[in-house]
DRENDO-1510 file (C-alpha; in Angstrom, 1 decimal, always signed):
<recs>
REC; n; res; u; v; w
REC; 1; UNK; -96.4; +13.5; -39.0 .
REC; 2; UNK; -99.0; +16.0; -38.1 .
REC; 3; UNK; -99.5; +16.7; -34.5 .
REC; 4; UNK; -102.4; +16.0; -32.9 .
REC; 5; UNK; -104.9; +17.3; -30.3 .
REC; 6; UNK; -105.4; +15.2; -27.1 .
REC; 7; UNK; -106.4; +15.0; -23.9 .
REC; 8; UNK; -103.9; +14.6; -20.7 .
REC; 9; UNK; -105.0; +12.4; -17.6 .
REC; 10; UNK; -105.0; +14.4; -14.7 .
REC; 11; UNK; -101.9; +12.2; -13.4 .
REC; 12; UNK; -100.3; +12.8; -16.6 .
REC; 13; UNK; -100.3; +16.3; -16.8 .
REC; 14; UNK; -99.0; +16.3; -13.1 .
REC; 15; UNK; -95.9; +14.3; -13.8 .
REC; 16; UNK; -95.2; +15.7; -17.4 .
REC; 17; UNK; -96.4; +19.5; -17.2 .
REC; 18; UNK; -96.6; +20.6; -13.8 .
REC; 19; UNK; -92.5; +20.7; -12.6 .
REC; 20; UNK; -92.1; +22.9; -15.7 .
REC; 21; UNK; -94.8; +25.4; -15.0 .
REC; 22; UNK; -94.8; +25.6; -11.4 .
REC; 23; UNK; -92.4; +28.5; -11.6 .
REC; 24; UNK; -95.3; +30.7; -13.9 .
REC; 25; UNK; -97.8; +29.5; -11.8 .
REC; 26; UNK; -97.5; +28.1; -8.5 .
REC; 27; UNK; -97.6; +31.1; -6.7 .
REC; 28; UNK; -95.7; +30.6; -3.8 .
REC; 29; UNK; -96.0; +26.9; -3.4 .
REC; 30; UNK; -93.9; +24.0; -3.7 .
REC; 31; UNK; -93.9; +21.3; -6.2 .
REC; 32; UNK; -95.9; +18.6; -4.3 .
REC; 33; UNK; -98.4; +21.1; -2.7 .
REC; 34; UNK; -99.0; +22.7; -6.3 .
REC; 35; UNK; -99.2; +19.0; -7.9 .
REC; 36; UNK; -101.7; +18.0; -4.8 .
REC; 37; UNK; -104.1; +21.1; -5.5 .
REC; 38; UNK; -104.4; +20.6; -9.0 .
REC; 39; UNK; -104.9; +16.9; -8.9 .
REC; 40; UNK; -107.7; +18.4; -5.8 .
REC; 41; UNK; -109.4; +20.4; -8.4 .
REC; 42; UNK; -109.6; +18.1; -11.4 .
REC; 43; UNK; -111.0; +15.6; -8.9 .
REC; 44; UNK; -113.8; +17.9; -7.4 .
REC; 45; UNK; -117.0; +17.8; -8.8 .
REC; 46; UNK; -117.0; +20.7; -11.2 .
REC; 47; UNK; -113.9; +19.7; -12.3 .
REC; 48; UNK; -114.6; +15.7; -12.9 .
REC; 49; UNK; -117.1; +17.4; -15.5 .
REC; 50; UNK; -116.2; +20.6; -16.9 .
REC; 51; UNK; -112.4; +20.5; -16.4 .
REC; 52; UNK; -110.0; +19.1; -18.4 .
REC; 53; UNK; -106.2; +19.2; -19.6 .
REC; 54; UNK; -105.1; +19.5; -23.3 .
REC; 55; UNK; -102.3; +18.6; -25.2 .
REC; 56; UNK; -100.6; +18.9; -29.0 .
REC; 57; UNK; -98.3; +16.1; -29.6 .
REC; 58; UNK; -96.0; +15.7; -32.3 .
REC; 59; UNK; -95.5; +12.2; -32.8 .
REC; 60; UNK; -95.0; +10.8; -28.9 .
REC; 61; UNK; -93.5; +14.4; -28.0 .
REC; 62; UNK; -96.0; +16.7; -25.7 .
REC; 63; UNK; -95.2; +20.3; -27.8 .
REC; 64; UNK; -97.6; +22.2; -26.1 .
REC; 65; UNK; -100.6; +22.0; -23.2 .
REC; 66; UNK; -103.4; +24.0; -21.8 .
REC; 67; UNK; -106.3; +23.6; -18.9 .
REC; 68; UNK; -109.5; +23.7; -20.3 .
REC; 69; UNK; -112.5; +25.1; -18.0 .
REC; 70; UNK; -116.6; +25.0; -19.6 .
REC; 71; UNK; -118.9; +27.8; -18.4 .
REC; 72; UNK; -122.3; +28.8; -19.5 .
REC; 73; UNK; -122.6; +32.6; -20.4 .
REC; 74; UNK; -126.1; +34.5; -19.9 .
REC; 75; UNK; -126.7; +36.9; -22.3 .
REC; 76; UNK; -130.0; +38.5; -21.5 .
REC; 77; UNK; -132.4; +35.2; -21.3 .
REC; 78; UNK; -129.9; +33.5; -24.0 .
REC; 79; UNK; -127.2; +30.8; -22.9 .
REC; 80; UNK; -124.3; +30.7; -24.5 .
REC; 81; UNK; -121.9; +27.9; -24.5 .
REC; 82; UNK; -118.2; +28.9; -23.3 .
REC; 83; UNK; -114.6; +27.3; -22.5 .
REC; 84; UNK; -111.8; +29.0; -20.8 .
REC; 85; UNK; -108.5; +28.4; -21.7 .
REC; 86; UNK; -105.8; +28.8; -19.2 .
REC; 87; UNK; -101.6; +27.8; -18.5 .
REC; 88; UNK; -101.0; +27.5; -22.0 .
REC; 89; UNK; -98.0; +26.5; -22.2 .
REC; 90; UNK; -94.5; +25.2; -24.8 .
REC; 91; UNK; -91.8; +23.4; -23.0 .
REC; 92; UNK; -88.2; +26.1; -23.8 .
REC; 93; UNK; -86.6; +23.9; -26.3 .
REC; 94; UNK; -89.9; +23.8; -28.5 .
REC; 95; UNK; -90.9; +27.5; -28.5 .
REC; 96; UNK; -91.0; +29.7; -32.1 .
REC; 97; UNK; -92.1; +26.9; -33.7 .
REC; 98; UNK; -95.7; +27.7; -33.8 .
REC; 99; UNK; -96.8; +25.2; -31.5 .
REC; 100; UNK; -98.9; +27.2; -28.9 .
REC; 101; UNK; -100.9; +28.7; -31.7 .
REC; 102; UNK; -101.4; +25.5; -33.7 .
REC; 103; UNK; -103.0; +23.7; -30.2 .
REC; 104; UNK; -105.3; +26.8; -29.4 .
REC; 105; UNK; -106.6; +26.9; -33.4 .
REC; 106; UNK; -107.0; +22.9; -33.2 .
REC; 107; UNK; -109.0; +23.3; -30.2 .
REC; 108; UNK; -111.1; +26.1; -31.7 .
REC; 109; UNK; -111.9; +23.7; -34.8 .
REC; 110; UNK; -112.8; +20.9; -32.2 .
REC; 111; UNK; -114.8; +23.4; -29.7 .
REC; 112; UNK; -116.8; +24.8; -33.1 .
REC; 113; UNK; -117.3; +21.1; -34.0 .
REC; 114; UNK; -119.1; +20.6; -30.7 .
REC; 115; UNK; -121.2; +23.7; -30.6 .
REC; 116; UNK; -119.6; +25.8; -28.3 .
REC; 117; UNK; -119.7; +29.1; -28.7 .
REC; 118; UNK; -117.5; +31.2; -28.2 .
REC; 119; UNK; -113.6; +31.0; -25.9 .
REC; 120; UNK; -112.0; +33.0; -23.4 .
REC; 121; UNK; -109.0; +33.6; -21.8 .
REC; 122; UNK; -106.9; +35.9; -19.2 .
REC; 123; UNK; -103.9; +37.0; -21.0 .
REC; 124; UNK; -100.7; +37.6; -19.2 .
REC; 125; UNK; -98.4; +38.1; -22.3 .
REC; 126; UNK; -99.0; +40.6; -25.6 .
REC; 127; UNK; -102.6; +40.0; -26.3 .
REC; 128; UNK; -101.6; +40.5; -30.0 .
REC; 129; UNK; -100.9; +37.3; -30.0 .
REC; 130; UNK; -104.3; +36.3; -28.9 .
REC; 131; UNK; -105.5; +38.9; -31.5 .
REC; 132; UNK; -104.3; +36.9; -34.5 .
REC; 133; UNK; -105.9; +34.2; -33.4 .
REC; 134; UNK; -109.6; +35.6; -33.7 .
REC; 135; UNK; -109.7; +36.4; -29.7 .
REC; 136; UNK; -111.1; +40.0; -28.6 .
REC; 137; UNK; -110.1; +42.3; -25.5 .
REC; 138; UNK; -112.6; +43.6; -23.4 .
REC; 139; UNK; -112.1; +46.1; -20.7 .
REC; 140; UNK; -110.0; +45.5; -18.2 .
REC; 141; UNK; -108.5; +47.2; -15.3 .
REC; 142; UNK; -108.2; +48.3; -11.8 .
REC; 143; UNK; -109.2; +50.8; -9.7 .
REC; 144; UNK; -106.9; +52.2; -6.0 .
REC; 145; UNK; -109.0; +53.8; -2.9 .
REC; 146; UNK; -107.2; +55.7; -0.1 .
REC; 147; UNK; -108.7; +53.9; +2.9 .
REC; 148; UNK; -108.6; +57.4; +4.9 .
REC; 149; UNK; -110.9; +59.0; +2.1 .
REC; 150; UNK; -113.5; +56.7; +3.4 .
REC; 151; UNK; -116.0; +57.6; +5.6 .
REC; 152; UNK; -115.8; +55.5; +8.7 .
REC; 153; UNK; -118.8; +53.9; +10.6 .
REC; 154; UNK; -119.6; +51.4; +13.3 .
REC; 155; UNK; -120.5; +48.1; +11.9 .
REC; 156; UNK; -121.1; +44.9; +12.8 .
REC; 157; UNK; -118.7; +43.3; +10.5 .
REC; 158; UNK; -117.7; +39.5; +10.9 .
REC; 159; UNK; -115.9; +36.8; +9.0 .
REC; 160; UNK; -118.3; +34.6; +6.9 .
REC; 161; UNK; -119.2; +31.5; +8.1 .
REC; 162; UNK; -120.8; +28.3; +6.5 .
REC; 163; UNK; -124.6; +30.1; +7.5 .
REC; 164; UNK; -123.8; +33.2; +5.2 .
REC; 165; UNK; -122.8; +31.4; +2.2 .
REC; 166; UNK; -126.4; +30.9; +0.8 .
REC; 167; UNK; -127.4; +34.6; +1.1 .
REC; 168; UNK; -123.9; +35.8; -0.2 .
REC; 169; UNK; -124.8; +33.7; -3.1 .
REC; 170; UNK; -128.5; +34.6; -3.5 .
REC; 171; UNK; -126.5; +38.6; -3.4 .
REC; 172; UNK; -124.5; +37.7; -6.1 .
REC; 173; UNK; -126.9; +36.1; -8.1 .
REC; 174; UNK; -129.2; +39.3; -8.1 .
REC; 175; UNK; -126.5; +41.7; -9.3 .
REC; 176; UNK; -126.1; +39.3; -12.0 .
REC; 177; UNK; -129.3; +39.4; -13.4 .
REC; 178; UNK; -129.3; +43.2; -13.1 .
REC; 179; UNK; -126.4; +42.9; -15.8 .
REC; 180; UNK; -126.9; +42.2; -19.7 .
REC; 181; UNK; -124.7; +39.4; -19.8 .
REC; 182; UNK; -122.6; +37.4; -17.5 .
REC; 183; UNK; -120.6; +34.0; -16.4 .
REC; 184; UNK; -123.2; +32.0; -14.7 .
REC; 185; UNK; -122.5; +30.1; -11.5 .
REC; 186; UNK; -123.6; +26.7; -10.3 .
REC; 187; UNK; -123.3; +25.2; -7.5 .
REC; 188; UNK; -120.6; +22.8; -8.8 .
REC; 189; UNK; -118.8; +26.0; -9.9 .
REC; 190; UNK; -119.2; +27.7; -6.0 .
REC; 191; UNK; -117.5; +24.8; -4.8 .
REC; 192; UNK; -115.1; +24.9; -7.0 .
REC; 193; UNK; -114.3; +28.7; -6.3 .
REC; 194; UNK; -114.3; +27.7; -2.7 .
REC; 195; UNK; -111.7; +25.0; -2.9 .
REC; 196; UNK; -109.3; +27.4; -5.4 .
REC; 197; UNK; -109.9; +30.3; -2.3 .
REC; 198; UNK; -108.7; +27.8; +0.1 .
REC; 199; UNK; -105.7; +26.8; -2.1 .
REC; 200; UNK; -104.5; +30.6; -2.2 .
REC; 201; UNK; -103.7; +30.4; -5.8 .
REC; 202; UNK; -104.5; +33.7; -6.6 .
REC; 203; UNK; -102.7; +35.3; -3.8 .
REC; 204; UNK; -99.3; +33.6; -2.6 .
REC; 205; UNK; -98.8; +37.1; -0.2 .
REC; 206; UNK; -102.1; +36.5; +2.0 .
REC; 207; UNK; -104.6; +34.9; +3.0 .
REC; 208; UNK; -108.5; +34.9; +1.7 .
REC; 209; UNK; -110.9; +35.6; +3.5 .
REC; 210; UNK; -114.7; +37.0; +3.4 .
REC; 211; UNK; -116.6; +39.2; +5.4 .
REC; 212; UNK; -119.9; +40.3; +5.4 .
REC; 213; UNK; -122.2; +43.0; +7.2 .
REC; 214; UNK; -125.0; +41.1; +8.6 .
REC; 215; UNK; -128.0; +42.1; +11.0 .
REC; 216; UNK; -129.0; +38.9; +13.1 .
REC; 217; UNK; -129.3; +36.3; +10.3 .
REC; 218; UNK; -129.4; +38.6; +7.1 .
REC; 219; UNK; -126.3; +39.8; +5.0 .
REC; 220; UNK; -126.6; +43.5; +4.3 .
REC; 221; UNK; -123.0; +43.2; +2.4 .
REC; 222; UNK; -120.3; +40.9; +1.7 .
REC; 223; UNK; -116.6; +41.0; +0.5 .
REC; 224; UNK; -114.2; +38.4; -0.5 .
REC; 225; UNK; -110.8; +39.7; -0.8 .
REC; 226; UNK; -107.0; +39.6; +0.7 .
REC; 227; UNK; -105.0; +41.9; +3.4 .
REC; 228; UNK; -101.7; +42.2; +2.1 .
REC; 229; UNK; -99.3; +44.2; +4.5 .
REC; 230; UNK; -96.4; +43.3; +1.9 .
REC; 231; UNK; -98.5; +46.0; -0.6 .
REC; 232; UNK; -100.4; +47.9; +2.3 .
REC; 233; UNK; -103.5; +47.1; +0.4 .
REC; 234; UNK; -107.1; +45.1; +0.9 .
REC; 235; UNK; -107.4; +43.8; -2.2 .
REC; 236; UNK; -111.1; +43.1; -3.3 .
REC; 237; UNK; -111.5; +40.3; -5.2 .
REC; 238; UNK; -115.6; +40.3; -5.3 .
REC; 239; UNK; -118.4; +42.1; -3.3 .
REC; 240; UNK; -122.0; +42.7; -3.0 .
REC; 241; UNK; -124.9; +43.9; -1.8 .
REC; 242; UNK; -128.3; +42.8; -0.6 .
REC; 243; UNK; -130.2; +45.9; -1.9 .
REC; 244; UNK; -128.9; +48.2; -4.5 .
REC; 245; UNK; -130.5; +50.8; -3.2 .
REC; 246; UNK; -128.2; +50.2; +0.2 .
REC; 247; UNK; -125.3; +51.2; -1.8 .
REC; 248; UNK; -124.0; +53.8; +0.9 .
REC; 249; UNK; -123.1; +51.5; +3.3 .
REC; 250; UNK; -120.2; +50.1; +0.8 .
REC; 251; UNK; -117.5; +52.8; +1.1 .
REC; 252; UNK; -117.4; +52.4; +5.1 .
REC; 253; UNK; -117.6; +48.3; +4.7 .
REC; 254; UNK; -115.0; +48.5; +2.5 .
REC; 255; UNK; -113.2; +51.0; +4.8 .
REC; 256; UNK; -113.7; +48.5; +7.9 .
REC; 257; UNK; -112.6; +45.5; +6.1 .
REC; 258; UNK; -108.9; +46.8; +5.1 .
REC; 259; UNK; -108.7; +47.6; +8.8 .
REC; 260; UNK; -105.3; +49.8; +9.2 .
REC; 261; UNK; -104.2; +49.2; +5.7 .
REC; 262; UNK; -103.5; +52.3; +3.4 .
REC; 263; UNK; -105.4; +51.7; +0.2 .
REC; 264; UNK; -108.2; +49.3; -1.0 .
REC; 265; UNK; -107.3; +48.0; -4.7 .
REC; 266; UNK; -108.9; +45.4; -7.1 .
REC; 267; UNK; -110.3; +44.7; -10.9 .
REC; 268; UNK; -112.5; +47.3; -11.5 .
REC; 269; UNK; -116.2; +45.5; -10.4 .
REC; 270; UNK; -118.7; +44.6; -13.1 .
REC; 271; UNK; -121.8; +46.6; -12.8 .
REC; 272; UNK; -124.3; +47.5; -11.3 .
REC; 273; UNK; -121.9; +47.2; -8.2 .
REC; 274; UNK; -119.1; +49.4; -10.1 .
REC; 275; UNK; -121.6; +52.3; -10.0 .
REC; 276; UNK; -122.1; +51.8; -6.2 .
REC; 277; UNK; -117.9; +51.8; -5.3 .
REC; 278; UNK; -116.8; +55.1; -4.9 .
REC; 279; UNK; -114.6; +57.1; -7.0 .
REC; 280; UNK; -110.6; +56.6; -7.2 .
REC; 281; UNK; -108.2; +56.2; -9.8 .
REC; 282; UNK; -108.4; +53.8; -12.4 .
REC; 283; UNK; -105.8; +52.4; -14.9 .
REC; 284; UNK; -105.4; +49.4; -17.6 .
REC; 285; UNK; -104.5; +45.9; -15.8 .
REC; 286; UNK; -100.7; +44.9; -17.4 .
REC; 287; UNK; -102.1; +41.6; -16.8 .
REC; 288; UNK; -104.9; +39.0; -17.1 .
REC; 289; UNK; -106.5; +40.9; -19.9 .
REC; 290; UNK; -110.0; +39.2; -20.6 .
REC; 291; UNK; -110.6; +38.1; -24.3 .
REC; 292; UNK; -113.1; +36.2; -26.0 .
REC; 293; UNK; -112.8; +34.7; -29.4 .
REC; 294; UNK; -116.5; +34.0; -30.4 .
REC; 295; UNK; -117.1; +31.1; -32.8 .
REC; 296; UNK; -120.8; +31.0; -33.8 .
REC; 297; UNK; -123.2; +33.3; -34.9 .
REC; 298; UNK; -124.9; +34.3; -31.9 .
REC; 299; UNK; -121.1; +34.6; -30.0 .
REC; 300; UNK; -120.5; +37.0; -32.4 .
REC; 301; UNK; -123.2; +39.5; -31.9 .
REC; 302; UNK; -122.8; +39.0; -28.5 .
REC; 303; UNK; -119.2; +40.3; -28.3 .
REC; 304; UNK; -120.1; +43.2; -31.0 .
REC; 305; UNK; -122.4; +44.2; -27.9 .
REC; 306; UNK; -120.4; +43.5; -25.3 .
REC; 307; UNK; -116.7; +44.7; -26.5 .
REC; 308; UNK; -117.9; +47.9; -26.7 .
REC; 309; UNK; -117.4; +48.2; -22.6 .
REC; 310; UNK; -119.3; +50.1; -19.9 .
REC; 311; UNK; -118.9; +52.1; -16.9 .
REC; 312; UNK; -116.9; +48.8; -15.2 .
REC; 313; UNK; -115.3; +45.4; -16.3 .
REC; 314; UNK; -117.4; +42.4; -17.3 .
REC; 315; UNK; -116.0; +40.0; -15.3 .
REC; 316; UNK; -115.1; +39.4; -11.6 .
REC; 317; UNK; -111.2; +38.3; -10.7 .
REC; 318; UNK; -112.8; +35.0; -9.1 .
REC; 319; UNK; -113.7; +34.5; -13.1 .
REC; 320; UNK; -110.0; +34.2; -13.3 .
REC; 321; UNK; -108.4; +31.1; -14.5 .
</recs>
């Protein structure tokens, strides 16, 4: 019998995938609270109609599974069609037998079918495996501040509130345009983002949080990251400015937001915000290496382009799924 590409029902993939993955990818939770919050997300807005869980089944057996996430790419005033793949997973007793690959080329056929164009992922194992599979690897890596190297300054920074969001977004949106391609964000998506931030999947040793610099009502700067005593680090997860040419305050926000902790760490920023961060060392991430397997015509000469790298990484680690 050849096995077959199908969707799983969010309840589904709770009972049958979940209490086998939750050790990869729970991050610190326990079974029901990591079964609640992903039954939260596929239910959300974004998720009821860009989100969705895959499966390959041999016969009635479930040989291998994936989440499934749509996103629209700019590239310059072009939209691309995208889908992220992420938790792809084979149960232990049906590993080396191919299955993995055969779901993620099935679901390239089916995603080509439909006129999508191109697929992404964050790879947390060899990427050569990816490779074979027609999936590129951009740039990625991180970059370590000594808080102390920072120049210090009085500033009126706070904790975000519900009144900043929409000029934290209208920040982030004008970077973005300033770039030649990049993951566009709607406002299904900022939810979305919001409720994964609350959920702390993406950092089981602290607790998100945002701040911004603002003067009376406007945002000068904002930063969304982690303090993590356990590494002595602020970890940035995504920043921004209101004005480019502003960039000077950044290196004593970012100072003032790790407060007393030793370095400030985080994916290296896409631009033009990477050339505003100031200098500190930079290496290859080990982990959640971006890659994009384009499937049309214009996917393809848009990761010619774009492979090629710049002076930071293309995406932001709240892309990360």
């Amino acid at each position: 019998m050849t096995a077959q590409l199908r969707p799983i029902e969010p309840a589904t993939y709770a009972r049958e995938v979940l209490p086998l993955t939750a050790s990869l990818w729970a991050a610190g939770r326990d079974l029901e609270t990591y079964v609640r919050h992903t039954l939260e997300l596929a239910s959300s807005g974004y998720g009821r109609r860009h989100y969705s869980t895959m499966g390959l089944y041999d016969g009635s057996t479930l040989s291998a599974s994936c989440k499934r996430y749509e996103r629209d790419i700019r590239v310059g005033e072009r939209t691309l069609k995208a889908v992220g793949i992420g938790a792809v997973f084979t149960p232990g007793e049906l590993r080396g037998r191919g299955y993995a690959s055969a779901m993620l080329a099935s679901l390239m056929d089916r995603e080509h079918a439909a006129g999508i164009d191109a697929l992404y992922l964050f790879s947390d194992i060899e990427p050569e495996f990816y490779k074979a599979l027609g999936f590129v690897p951009f740039p990625s890596r991180v970059f370590s501040l000594r808080a102390d190297d920072l120049p210090h300054a009085r500033m009126t920074m706070k904790h975000a509130t519900s009144e900043d969001l929409a000029s934290i977004r209208r920040s982030f949106v004008r970077h973005e345009r300033m770039r030649p391609w990049s993951f566009k964000r709607t406002p299904l998506y900022w939810e979305w983002l919001y409720l994964r931030t609350r959920h702390g999947s993406e950092h089981p040793n602290g607790d998100a949080l945002t701040f911004v610099l603002r003067e009376g009502t406007r945002v000068d700067a904002y930063v969304t990251g982690v303090r993590s005593p356990a590494h002595d680090s602020f970890i940035v997860d995504e920043l921004g400015l209101r004005d480019e040419r502003e960039r000077d305050i950044l290196a004593p926000f970012l100072r003032s937001a790790a407060g007393d902790l030793r370095r400030i760490v985080g994916w290296l920023p896409p631009e033009p915000i990477r050339k505003s961060l100031p200098r500190g060392s930079i290496r290859r991430r080990s982990d959640a290496i971006f890659m994009v397997a384009p499937i049309s015509k214009a996917a393809h000469a848009w990761v010619r382009a774009a492979a090629i790298g710049g002076i930071g990484d293309p995406v932001w680690s709240t892309d990360h799924i």
